[in-house]
N, C-alpha and C positions, 0 to 999 in steps of 0.2 A: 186336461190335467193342468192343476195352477200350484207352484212349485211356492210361491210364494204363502199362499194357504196351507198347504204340507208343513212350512216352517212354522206357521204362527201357531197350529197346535201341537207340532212337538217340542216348541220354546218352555211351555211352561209344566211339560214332562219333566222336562233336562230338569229347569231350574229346581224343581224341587229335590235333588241332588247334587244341587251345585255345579252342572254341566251345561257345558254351550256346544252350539251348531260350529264344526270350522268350515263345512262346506257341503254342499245340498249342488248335484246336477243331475243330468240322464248322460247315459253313454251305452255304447254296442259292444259287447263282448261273446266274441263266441257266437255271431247271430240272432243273441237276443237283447231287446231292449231293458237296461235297468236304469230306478232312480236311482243315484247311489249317495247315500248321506252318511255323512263322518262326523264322530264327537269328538272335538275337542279334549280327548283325554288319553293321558300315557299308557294306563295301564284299567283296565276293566276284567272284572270275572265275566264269562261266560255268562252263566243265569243271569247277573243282572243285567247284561245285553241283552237278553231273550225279553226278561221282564219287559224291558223297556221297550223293545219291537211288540210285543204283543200289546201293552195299552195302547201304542199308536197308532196301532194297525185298527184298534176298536173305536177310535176318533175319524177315521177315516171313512169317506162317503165314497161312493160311485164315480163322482166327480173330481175328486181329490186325487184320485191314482187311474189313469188309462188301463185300463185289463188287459192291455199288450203288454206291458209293463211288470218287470218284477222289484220287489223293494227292497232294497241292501243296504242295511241298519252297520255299521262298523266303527270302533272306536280309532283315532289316526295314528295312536300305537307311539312308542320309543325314538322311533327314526324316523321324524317330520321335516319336512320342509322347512327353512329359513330365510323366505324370503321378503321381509320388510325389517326394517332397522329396529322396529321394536320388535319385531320375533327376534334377533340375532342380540338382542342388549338381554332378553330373557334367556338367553344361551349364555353367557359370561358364564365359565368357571369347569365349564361341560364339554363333554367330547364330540366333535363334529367332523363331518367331512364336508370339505372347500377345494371348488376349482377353481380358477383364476389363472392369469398368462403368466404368474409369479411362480403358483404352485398348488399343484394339485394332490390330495389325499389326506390323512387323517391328523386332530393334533385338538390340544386342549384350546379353549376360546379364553383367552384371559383377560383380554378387558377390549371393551367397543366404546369409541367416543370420537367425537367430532367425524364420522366415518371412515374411522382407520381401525381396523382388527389385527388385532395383535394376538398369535396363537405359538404354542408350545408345540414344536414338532418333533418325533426323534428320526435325525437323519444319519442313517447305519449308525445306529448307537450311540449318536452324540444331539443330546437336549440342546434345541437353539430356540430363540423366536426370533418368528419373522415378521412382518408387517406388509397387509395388502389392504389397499382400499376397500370399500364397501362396494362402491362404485362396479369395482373392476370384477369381484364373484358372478361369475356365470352360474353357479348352482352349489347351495349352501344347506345341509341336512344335520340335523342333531344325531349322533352315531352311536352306538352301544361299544365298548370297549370288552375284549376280552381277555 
């Protein structure tokens, strides 16, 4: 199985709707082994996820996917990970949850620059901002507000 060939022909599936790979591995869940590849996008209907596992699946050879193996086509959805400084400058203005030794839980991202985040929290009812490092985020996700 060559993961790297798996990507190169589903790059130019994605592209033609303007979607990229954010991550292609294997993993064990439950006992069984799956690829599991993730698109790069917020929000995907159904059918066109199908659509797009089924061409892929029909580019696929013998050698491209181990038959131990099951394939888990998924988009990374609303509440992604933010971990590189350009994921978190593309977060500016958005709701996110951050932990850090300053402060951990939810709050607007208001601006990232020179590696300092500056986020809008409500604490028991009273808007403040605070300021943490970039550095110093031990785990940074974009969050849905309700």
């Amino acid at each position: 199985m060559n993961l790297e060939k798996m990507k190169e022909k589903l790059i130019p599936i994605l592209a033609k709707k303007n979607l990229s790979i954010y991550s292609i591995r294997t993993k064990r869940e439950y006992g069984e082994k799956i690829v599991e590849i993730l698109i790069d996008t917020e929000l995907m209907d159904i059918d066109e996820l199908e659509k797009i596992h089924l061409e892929f699946q029909e580019t696929l050879s013998d050698d491209d996917l181990d038959p131990d193996y099951f394939l888990e086509l998924s988009s990374l959805g609303a509440e992604r990970p933010l971990k590189t400084a350009e994921e978190m400058s593309k977060a500016v203005g958005r709701y996110i949850y951050l932990e850090s030794p300053k402060y951990k839980g939810y709050g607007t991202l208001i601006t990232f620059e020179d590696g300092l985040l500056v986020l809008e929290v409500n604490d028991k009812g009273r808007i403040k901002k605070i300021e943490i490092k970039f550095d110093d985020a031990r785990k940074a996700r974009s969050a849905i507000k309700f």
